[in-house]
C-alpha positions in Angstrom: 17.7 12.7 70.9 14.8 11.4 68.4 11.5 10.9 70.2 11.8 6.8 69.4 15.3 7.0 71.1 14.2 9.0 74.1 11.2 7.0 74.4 13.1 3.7 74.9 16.0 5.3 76.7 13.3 6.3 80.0 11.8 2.6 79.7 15.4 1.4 80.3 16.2 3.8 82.7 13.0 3.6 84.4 12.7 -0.1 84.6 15.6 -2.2 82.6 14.2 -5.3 84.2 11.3 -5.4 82.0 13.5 -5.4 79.3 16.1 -7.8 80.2 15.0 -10.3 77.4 15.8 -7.7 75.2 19.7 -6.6 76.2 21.9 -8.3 74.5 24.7 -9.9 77.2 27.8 -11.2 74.8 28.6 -13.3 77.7 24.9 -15.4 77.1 24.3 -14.4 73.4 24.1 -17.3 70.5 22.8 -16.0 67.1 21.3 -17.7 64.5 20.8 -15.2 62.1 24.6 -13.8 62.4 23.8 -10.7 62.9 26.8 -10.8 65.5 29.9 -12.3 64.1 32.5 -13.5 66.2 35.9 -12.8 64.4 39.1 -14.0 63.9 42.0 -12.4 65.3 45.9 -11.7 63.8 47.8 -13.4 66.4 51.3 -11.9 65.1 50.3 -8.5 67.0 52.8 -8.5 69.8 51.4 -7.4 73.2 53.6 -5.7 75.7 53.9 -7.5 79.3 53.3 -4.7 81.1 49.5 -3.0 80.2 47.8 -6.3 81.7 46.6 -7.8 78.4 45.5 -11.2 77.7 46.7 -13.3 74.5 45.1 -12.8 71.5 43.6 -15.9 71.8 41.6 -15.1 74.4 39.9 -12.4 73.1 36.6 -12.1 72.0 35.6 -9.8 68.5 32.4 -9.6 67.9 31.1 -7.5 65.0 27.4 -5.8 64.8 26.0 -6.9 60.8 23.3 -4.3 61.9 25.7 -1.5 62.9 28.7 -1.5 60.5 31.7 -0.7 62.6 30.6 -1.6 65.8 33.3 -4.0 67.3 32.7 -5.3 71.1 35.9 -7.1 72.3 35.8 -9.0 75.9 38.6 -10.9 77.8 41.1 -8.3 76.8 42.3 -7.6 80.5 43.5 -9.9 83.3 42.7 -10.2 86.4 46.1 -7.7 87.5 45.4 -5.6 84.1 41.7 -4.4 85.3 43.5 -3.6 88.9 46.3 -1.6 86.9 43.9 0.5 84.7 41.4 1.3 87.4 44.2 2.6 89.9 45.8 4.1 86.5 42.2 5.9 86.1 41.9 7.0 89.3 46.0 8.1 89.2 45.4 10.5 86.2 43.2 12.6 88.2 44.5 12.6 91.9 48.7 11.7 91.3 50.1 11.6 88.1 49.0 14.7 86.2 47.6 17.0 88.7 48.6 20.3 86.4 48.2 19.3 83.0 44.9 17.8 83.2 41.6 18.9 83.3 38.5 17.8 85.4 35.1 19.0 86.8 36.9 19.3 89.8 39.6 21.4 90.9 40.9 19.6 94.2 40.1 16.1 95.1 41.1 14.7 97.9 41.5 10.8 98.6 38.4 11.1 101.5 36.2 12.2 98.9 37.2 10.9 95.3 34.4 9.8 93.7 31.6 11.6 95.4 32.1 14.6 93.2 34.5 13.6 90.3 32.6 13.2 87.3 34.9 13.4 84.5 39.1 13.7 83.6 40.0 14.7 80.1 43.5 14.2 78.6 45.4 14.9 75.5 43.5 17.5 73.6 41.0 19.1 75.8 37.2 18.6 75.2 35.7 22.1 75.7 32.2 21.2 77.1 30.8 24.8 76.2 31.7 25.2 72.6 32.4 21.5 71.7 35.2 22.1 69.5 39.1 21.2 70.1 42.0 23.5 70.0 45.7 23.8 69.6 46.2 25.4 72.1 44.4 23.6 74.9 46.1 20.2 75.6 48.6 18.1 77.7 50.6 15.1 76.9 48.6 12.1 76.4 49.7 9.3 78.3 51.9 6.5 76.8 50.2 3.4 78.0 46.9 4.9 76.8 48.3 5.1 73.6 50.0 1.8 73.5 46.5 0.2 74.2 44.2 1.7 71.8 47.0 1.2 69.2 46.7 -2.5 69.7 43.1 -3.0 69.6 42.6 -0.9 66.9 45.3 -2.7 65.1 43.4 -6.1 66.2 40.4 -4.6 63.4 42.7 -3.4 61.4 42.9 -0.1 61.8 46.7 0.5 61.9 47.2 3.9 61.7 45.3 5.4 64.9 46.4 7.8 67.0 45.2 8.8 70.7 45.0 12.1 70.8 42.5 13.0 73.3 40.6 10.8 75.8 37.8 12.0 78.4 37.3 9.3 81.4 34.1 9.2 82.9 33.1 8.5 86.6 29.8 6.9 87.1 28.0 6.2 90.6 25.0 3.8 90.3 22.7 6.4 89.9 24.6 8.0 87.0 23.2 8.1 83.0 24.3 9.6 79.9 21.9 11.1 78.1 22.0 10.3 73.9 24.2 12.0 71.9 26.6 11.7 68.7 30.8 12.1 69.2 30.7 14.2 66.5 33.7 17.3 67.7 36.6 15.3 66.3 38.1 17.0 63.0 38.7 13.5 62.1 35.5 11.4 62.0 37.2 8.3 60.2 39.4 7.1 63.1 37.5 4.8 65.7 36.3 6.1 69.2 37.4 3.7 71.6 35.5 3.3 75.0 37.1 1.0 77.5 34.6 0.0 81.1 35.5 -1.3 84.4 34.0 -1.8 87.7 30.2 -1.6 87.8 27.8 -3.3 84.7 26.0 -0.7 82.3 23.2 -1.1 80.0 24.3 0.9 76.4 21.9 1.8 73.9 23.0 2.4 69.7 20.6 3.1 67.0 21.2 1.5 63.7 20.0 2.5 60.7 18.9 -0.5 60.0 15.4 -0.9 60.9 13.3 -4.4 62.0 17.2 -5.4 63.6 15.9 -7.3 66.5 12.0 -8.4 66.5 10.5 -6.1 69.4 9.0 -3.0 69.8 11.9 -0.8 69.3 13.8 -2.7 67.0 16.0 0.0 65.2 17.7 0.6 68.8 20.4 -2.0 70.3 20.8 -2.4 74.1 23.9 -3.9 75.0 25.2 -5.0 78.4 28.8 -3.7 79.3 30.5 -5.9 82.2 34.1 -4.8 83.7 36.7 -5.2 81.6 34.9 -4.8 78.1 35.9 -2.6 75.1 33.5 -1.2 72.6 34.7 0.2 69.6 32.6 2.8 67.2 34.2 2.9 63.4 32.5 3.8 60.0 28.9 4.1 60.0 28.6 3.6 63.8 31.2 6.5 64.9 28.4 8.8 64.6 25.5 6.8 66.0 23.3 8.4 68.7 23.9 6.3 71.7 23.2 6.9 75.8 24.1 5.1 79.3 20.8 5.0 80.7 21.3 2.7 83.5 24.1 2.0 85.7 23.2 -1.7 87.5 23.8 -2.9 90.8 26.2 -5.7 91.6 25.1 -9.6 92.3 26.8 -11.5 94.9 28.3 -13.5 92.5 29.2 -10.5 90.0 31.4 -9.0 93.4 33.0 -12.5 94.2 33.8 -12.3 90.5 35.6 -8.8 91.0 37.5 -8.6 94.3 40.0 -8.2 93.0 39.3 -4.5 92.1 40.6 -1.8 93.8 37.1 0.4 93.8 33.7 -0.7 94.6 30.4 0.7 93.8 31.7 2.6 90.5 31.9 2.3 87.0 35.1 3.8 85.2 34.6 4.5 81.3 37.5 5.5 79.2 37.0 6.8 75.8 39.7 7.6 73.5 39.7 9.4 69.9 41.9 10.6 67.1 41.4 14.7 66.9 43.2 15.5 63.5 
């Protein structure tokens, strides 16, 4: 982590409200300057019924000018879509694939779940230690998984993606990621594709484009990430240093907003990548 990046990731982490004029919220955010572009979609994508997608129409592209290929979509899910994918989440780990499929974990048990789980890794195995992919260490990736990254990567047309691997990560409110670069993928071309529900996170990206936003730190972009919102890392961003620094605390009026989710108090992320 650069010293700029580290330096900014602690003030965030430390005390985000300071900086709240700063984080950009796509739910609040006009731009003058276009340095966010809200984009046009192909609406003759078909979308299967059943993996709890909107219409196109209601979906929200927005493109980063300042980060080329950084894409942050919102109003993907419905309501019934976020419940499926956070029980699906939770499913991959405790029901579905209890063999094949790796965690920090080795038993978890409903009374427990998320006060130890910390990650789930599918598809092609991320070995934490070596950070390098093999062969020989994977299990089928789900279906659905793939059917959804296929169609919003086709939605930015990029029509040739595979999921091949995908590590979901658990977060409690008093969980962070530190920064780093997704760099262990033989194939650095294809998208990463990170996918959030529950709890609202504040992300950090550094562009390499410098005097981006008028502040102190204005080579690094803080973005807040509500439930339900998909980021998507292509080109020049793919191997951007970026962090979670802050996990936030629910409003009254953020939980009447999401009652209808199955988990409270934790913030699913799912991100998936093409290995080879």
């Amino acid at each position: 982590m650069n010293d700029e990046f580290n330096h900014f990731y602690k003030k965030i982490r430390d005390n985000y409200k300071n900086y709240e004029d700063k984080i950009i919220d796509l739910n609040n955010y006009h731009s003058d300057d276009q340095s966010i572009i809200l984009l046009k979609l192909n609406s003759e994508i078909s979308i299967p019924d059943e993996i709890g997608l909107n219409p196109y129409n209601f979906w929200k592209i927005h493109k980063f000018n300042s980060i080329p290929g950084l894409f942050f979509i919102k109003n993907i899910f419905t309501n019934i879509g976020q419940e499926y994918w956070m029980n699906r989440h939770v499913s991959y780990c405790l029901n579905c694939y209890p063999k094949s499929h790796k965690s920090n974990v080795q038993i978890l048990d409903q009374k427990h779940k998320f006060s130890k789980l910390r990650w789930v890794t599918l598809g092609y195995h991320h070995n934490w230690d070596t950070k390098i992919y093999s062969h020989d260490d994977k299990s089928v990736m789900p279906v659905e998984i793939k059917s959804l990254c296929k169609i919003i990567c086709e939605c930015i047309g990029y029509e040739d993606f595979e999921a091949e691997a995908a590590i979901i990560n658990y977060y409690s409110r008093n969980s962070f990621i530190r920064g780093h670069i997704d760099h262990s993928e033989y194939n650095l071309k294809a998208p990463l594709i990170s996918i959030s529900f529950g709890l609202s996170a504040i992300f950090m990206i550094q562009s390499s484009i410098s005097n981006v936003i008028d502040y102190e730190h204005d080579s690094i972009i803080p973005l807040l990430i509500r439930n339900g919102d998909v980021l998507i890392m292509s080109d020049e961003s793919r191997l951007a240093l970026h962090a979670v620094p802050k996990i936030l605390e629910e409003s009254n009026s953020n939980k009447e907003e999401k009652n209808h989710l199955p988990y409270d108090n934790i913030r699913i992320n799912m991100n998936v990548r093409q290995v080879f």
